[in-house]
Residue, then its C-alpha position, 0 to 999 in steps of 0.5 A: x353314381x351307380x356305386x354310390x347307390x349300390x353302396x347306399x342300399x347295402x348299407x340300408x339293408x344291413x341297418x334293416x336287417x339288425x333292426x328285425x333281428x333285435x325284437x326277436x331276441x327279446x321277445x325270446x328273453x321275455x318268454x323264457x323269463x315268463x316261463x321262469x316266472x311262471x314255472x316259480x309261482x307255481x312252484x310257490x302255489x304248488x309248495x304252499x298247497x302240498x304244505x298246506x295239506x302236509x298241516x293238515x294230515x300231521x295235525x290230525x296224527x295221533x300220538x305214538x307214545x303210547x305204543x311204548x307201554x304196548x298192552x295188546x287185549x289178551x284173553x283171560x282164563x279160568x283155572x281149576x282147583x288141580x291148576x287145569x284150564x277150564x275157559x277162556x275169555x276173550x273177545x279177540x282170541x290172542x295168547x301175547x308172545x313177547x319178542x325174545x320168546x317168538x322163534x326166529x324162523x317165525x320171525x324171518x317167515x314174516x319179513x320176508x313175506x311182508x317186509x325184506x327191508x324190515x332191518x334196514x328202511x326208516x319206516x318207509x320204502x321208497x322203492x318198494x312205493x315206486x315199484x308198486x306204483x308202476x305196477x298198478x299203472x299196467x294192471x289197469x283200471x277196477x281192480x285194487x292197487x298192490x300194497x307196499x306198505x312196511x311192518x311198521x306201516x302195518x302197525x301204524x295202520x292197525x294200531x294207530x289209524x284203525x282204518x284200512x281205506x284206499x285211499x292217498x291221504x290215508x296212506x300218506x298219514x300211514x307213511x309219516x306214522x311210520x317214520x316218527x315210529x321207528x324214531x320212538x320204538x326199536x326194531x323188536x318192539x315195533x316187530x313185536x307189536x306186529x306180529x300180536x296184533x294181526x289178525x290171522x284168520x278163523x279167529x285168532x289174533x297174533x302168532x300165538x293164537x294161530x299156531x294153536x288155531x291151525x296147528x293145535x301146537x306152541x308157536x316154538x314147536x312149528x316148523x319151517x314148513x308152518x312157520x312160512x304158512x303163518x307167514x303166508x297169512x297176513x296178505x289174505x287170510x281167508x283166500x289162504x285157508x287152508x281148510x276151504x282153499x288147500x291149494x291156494x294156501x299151499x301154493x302162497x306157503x311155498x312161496x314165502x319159502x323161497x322168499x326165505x331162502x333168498x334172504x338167507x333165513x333157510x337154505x335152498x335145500x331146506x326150502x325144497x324140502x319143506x315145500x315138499x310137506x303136506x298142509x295139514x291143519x289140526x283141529x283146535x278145540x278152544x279150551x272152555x268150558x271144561x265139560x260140566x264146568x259150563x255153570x260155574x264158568x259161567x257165574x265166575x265170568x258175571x262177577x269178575x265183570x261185576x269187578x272190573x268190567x267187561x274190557x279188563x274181563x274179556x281182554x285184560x289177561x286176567x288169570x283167575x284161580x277159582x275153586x272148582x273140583x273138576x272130578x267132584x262137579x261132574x259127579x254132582x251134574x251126572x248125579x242130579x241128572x239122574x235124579x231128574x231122570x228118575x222123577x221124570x220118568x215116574x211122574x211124567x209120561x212119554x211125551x212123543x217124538x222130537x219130529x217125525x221123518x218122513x219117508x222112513x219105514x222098515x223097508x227103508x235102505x240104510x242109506x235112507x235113514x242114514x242120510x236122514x239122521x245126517x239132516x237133523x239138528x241135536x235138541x238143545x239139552x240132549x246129553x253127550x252120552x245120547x244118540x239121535x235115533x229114528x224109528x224103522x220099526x215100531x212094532x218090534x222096536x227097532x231103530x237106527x242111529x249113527x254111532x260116533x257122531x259128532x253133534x256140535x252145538x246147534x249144528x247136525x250130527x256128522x258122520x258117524x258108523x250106521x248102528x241099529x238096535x232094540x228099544x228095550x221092551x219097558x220102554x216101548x210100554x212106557x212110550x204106548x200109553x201116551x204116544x205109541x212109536x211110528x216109524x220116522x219118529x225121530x227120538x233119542x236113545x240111550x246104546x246099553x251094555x247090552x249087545x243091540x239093546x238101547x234105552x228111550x231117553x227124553x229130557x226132562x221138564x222138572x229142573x233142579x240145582x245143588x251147591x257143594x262148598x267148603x265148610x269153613x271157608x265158603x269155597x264153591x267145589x261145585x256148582x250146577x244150575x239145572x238140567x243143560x246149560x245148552x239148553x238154558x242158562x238161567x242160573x237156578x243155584x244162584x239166581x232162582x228164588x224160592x221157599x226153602x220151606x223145613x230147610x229153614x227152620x233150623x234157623x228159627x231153633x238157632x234163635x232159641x238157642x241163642x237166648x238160651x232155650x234148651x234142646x230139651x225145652x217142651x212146647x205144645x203140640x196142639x191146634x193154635x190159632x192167630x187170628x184168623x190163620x188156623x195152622x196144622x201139621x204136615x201129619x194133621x195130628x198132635x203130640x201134646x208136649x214135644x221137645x224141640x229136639x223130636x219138633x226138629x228131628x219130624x219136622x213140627x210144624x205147630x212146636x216150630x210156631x209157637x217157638x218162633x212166637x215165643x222168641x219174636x220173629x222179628x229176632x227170626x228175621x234178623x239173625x236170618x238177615x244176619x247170616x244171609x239166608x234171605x235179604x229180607x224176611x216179613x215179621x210173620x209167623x208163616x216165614x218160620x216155616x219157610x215162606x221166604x225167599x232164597x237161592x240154594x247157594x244162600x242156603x249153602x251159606x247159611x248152613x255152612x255158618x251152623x258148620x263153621x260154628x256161627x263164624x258167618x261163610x260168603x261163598x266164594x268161587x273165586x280164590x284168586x285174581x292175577x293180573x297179565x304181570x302175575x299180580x295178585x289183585x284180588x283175593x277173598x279176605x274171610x281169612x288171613x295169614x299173619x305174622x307173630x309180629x303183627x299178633x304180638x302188636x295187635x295183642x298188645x291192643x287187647x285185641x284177640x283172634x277168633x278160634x283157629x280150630x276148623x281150618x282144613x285149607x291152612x297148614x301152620x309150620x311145624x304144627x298147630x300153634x298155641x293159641x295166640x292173641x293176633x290182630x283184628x279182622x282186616x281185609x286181605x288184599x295184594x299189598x298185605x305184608x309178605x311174610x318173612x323166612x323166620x315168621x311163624x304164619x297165625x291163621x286170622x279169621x275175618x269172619x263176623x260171628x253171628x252166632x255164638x259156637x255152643x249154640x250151633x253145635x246145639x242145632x248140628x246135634x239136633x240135626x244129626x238125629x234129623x237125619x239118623x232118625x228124622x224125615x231125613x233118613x234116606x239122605x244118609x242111607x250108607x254114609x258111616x261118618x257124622x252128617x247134619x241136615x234137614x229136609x224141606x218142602x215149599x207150599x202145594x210141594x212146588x219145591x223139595x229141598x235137602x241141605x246138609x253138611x259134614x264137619x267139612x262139606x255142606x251140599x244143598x239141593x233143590x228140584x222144583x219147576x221153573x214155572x212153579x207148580x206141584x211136584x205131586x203129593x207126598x213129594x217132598x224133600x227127603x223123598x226127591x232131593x234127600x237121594x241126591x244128596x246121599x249120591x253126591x255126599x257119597x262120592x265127595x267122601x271117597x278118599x277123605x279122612x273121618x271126622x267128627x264135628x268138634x265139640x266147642x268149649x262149656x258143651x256137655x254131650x249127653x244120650x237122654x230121653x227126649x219123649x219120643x226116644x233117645x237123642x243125643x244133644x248138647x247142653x250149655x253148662x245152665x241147661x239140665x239135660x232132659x228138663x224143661x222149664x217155666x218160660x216167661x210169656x212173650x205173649x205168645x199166649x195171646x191172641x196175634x192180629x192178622x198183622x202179626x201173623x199174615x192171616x189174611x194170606x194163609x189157607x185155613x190149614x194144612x189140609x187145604x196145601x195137600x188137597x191142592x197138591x194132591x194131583x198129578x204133578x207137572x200139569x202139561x207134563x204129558x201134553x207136550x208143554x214146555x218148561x219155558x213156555x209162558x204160562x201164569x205161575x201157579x200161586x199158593x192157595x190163600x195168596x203169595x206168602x205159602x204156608x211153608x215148612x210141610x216136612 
């Protein structure tokens, strides 16, 4: 029984214990089934997230095809005549080097800098990544995680994404970029593209830019040693500057050298050796503009971005051949300069001190004054030849200056050697009638030759402008707006508009020889009234019957009238039009004279138009435009060289070429060509047929006559005799070869003018007020301008062959009696030299309404503009005023439109 029971327990027992085993397995089964399940929806949900916001970053992905036709903005230069640079522009500073020229230990200092698996990695790499990540989870928290981003990363970053944000979705965008990248682009392009387009620090982008920016060398010329340098950049180039942390900069180059030498770029040894050299960075002065070019730059810049914009100026790689004479411009600047000088200090008094410094007196230490002087700021419009100077003892005139200074525009002098001096004893005199010197006045001065002797010196309030062209082909050769282009850069050559005066009446003579007036024509020198207006002579007196060549020659103003009534003013007016002396000119009497607007680079135009024979001269500073590939995309079409071929085909349309004569700046293999039939005018732009090696070139000339060549060699014989005998005497005192030109001067003398020309040259000059007011009485052209002609023609001449102006075909030149002395005219083969003859009344002889003459705006005479200008010119001049300071513009006396034409 007891067995029994025993066996009966063990056997329920066993049953039992399968029965709680059993559960347990499953319940096992079902957590790790659980688990899996969970574990593989997640998976799932976790997949479709990250492919989610995989769509998401890809499909906002810009495009890297276009990398392929990589352009990087490149600065445009301006070249001198003599090929030399004169400016840059720019609003990245970056010289482009493409791959095959960038030296390899350039290249190698990069990569091992920024990227040792460059040649080797896909875009990305990955152990860089997870190197960085480790390291950024040690450095703790707030401070900016290290970088391990590739070249090519870099190029997606800078080119592509444009965004430098911390962030993993920008990053992760940067990776993908980078691998369709180097799936699209070779290793060079891609190294290429990096090493142009990051930014190097102190301004300058690429490598090229940065050698000269740190080293002021080519790239090929750095060595090991600044090589490494640039490479050291990249990470942080302002905590790597060299000049504001030597150290730091010094230390990081070093670094990237070792870094070389691991990769097997340099050797140990030259690592060691190249650690050894000092960092030294050399000043680089950025070319432009070339000193005294700054006018000229400066309009060059305003119509290339007139043409093409301010992206292709500023970054298109433009390479812009003007005609700039480098030598010539800085003679015209220093010559008006002079003349400026020379009125100012004649018409206006000392006008004080820049500022008074105080604590100096003539017990002050050096050290005292010369700390002083350090402080200080250069004036705009103070000259480079000028010193800053204060005042230690005015009694004897004693000052003292720092001699070699740098002044920087806007910024203080630095440095400089203590130098001190005596003002030279006209000049204390000059400063005592107004402001007596003080000690601690602040001036400029001028060092003499002269041991220990220096000139006061003050910038003058009077302004003036001057053009020199080409005479045949409009050719700028120089160009200067005013007194400093520092201290303002209104352009007075070509922006100022003001009366030309006198300077236009050659223009209203033209007219009459074109309808075919004689030189030798009488016209009554006698008072004339138009309506209400009763005009009169500069001289108020009267010739009685003059010749147009002695009315020219002195300026008359009643002869120039009754002419300009006889032929009509409305044909005045639009053969000025026609030439481009004025854009548009009233049908009044009064403009005759001058009482228009102009600029002196128009009148430069206009007078060069009488020079070139009536062949109507544009301007031009510009004498090519060259894209980055060397292509010519722009070019002045007034002429052209054509082929013999081309002249044969256009003569066989009946259509002929203008006269070849006059055209300095052409050279015809084996010598000047038989006049030949050639084609019409048509624009010369880069795709004009390339000659061939056995062409012969013919000169086309596609500029449009506006008036015929006998007429205006008429008017440049009459105004040679302006000039030998006339109001214009003193423009060519000392000049012993043919010169033309005629003085001008504008209502209550507000502006004198001179403009003249050689059978080459034509220069025009003008000084005036920019708020106009009166340059004194009796200041007229020839007295103020003529001299700066006569100065700026003289030099221009130096070295150049004599010539004479060309007289054209059917003129006779003959000497004769014209009234008032002996000229020289030319005549046209109807006209009888010294006769003057019946002209047919155009109604002159009657009486013009107010309408017909503008009446209603005028003085009732001349007397009226001499009495009004008869006070001291440049009111303000010794009070303190500046030229710029808002005050009302002093208008005519009788209204806007001035009497005009004074001498």
């Amino acid at each position: 029984m007891t067995q029994n029971s025993s066996s009966g327990d063990s056997g329920s027992f066993s049953r039992q214990d399968k029965r709680v085993r059993t559960p347990r397995f499953r319940r096992w089964r079902g957590l790790l089934g659980g688990v899996a399940a969970v574990a593989l929806v997640g998976s799932a949900g976790a997949g479709m997230v990250v492919w989610h916001q995989y769509e998401g970053i890809v499909a906002d992905l810009p495009t890297v095809e276009g990398l392929q036709s990589y352009q990087p903005p490149v600065m445009s230069r301006l070249y001198a005549a003599d090929d030399k640079v004169i400016a840059e522009l720019a609003d990245e500073r970056r010289v482009f080097v493409p791959y095959s020229a960038i030296p390899d230990r350039v290249k190698n200092a990069f990569i091992a800098a920024e990227d040792q698996k460059f040649w080797t990695h896909k875009g990305v790499d990955p152990l860089a990544i997870i190197r960085a990540g480790l390291t950024d989870l040690t450095r703790g928290k707030g401070r900016r995680p290290i970088g391990a981003s590739t070249i090519t990363q870099q190029v997606a970053r800078v080119m592509l994404l444009g965004s430098n944000a911390v962030s993993m979705k920008r990053k992760a965008k940067e990776a993908f970029l980078a691998m369709r990248i180097e799936q699209v682009l070779p290793k060079e392009k891609i190294l290429e593209i990096y090493l142009n387009e990051i930014y190097m620090g102190s301004g300058a982008y690429g490598i090229g830019a940065a050698a000269q920016t740190y080293f002021n060398k080519p790239l090929d010329q750095l060595d090991d040693a600044e090589a490494a340098f640039l490479g050291a950049l990249p990470k942080s180039p302002t905590n790597y500057n060299p000049t504001r942390f030597p150290d730091a900069a010094r230390g990081r180059r070093n670094w990237v050298l070792e870094r070389m030498a691991e990769i097997g770029a340099i050797t140990h040894d030259a690592a060691r050796a190249a650690e050894a050299e000092p960092l030294i960075p050399r000043a680089f002065v950025r070319p432009g503009p070339a000193p005294g070019s700054e006018w000229f730059a400066e309009e060059v810049r305003r119509q290339l971005i007139e043409k093409y914009g301010q992206d292709v100026t500023m970054q298109g790689g433009l390479d812009v051949h003007t005609s700039l004479d480098p030598d010539l411009q800085l003679t015209v600047q220093n010559t008006l300069r002079q003349g400026l000088l020379a009125y100012d200090r004649v018409h206006g008094g000392w006008r004080g001190a820049i500022k008074h410094v105080a604590g100096v007196t003539a017990e002050t230490a050096q050290d005292g004054w010369v700390a002083a002087l350090q402080a200080e700021l250069a004036p705009p419009g103070m000259l480079d030849q000028w010193r800053l100077a204060v005042v230690l003892d005015p009694a004897k005139g004693r000052v003292g200056w720092l001699e070699g200074a740098i002044v920087r525009r806007n910024g203080a002098a630095q440095g400089g050697v203590p130098q001190s001096g005596q003002i030279l004893d006209r000049d204390i005199g000059w400063a005592r009638r107004t402001h007596p010197l003080k000690a601690g006045d602040l001036i400029m001065i001028q060092p003499q030759a002269k041991a220990e002797s220096v000139a006061l010196m003050q910038i003058p309030h009077v302004e003036g402008a001057v053009v020199t062209l080409n005479a045949h082909t409009g050719r700028v050769l120089a160009l200067v707006g005013g007194w400093s282009f520092q201290m303002s850069q209104f352009d007075r050559a070509t922006q100022a508009l003001r009366q030309p005066g006198s300077s236009f009446k050659p223009f209203v003579y033209l007219e009459a020889m074109e309808q075919g007036i004689s030189p030798s024509q009488m016209f009554d020198d006698s008072p004339v009234s138009y309506g209400t207006w009763h005009p009169n002579n500069y001289e108020k007196d009267f010739w009685g019957p003059t010749s147009l060549h002695d009315a020219l020659r002195e300026s008359r103003n009643l002869v120039t009238i009754r002419l300009a009534a006889h032929i009509g003013i409305k044909t005045v007016a639009d053969l000025a039009t026609q030439i481009g002396l004025v854009d548009s000119m009233p049908h009044v009497l009064p403009a005759a004279l001058g009482a228009v607007e102009t600029t002196v680079m128009k009148e430069a135009a206009a007078y060069a138009t009488l020079a070139a024979g009536g062949r109507k001269v544009t301007p031009t500073l510009i004498d090519d435009v060259q894209d980055r590939q060397g292509k010519v995309i722009w070019r002045p079409d007034s002429v052209a060289l054509i082929s013999a071929s081309q002249a044969e085909a256009a003569a066989a349309d009946g259509k002929n070429t203008a006269s070849q004569q006059g055209q300095p700046d052409v050279v015809f293999p084996g010598g000047q060509p038989e006049a030949q039939p050639a084609a019409s005018p048509k624009p010369v732009t880069a795709a004009a047929p390339v000659l061939g090696m056995d062409d012969l070139p013919y000169l086309q000339d596609n500029r449009p006559r506006v008036a015929s060549e006998q007429s205006a060699f008429q008017i440049t014989a009459m105004l040679q005799d302006v000039i030998r005998h006339g109001t214009g005497f003193s423009a060519g005192k000392g000049i012993d070869r043919p010169v033309a030109g005629k003085t001008g001067t504008s209502q209550n003398f507000n502006d004198a003018w001179f403009a003249g020309y050689s059978p080459d040259l034509v220069t025009v000059v003008w000084v005036g007020f920019d708020t106009p007011q009166s340059l004194g009485k009796n200041e007229t052209g020839g007295v103020i301008a003529g001299p700066i002609w006569n100065k700026v023609m003289r030099t221009a001449f130096e070295g150049q062959p004599k010539l004479d102006f060309p007289v054209p075909e059917g003129i006779t030149l003959v000497r004769y009696d014209t009234g008032r002395g002996v000229g020289i005219d030319g005549f046209k083969p109807d006209q009888i030299p010294g006769v003057s003859v019946s002209l047919a009344d155009n109604g002159a002889s009657q009486e013009l309404t107010a309408a017909d003459t503008g009446a209603e705006n005028m003085p009732d005479s001349e007397s009226d503009m001499a009495a009004s200008g008869g006070g001291q010119p440049g009111s303000g001049a010794g009070n303190g005023q500046r030229p710029d300071a808002q005050r009302p513009a002093q208008q005519p006396s009788g209204g806007d439109i001035g009497m005009g034409g004074l001498y």
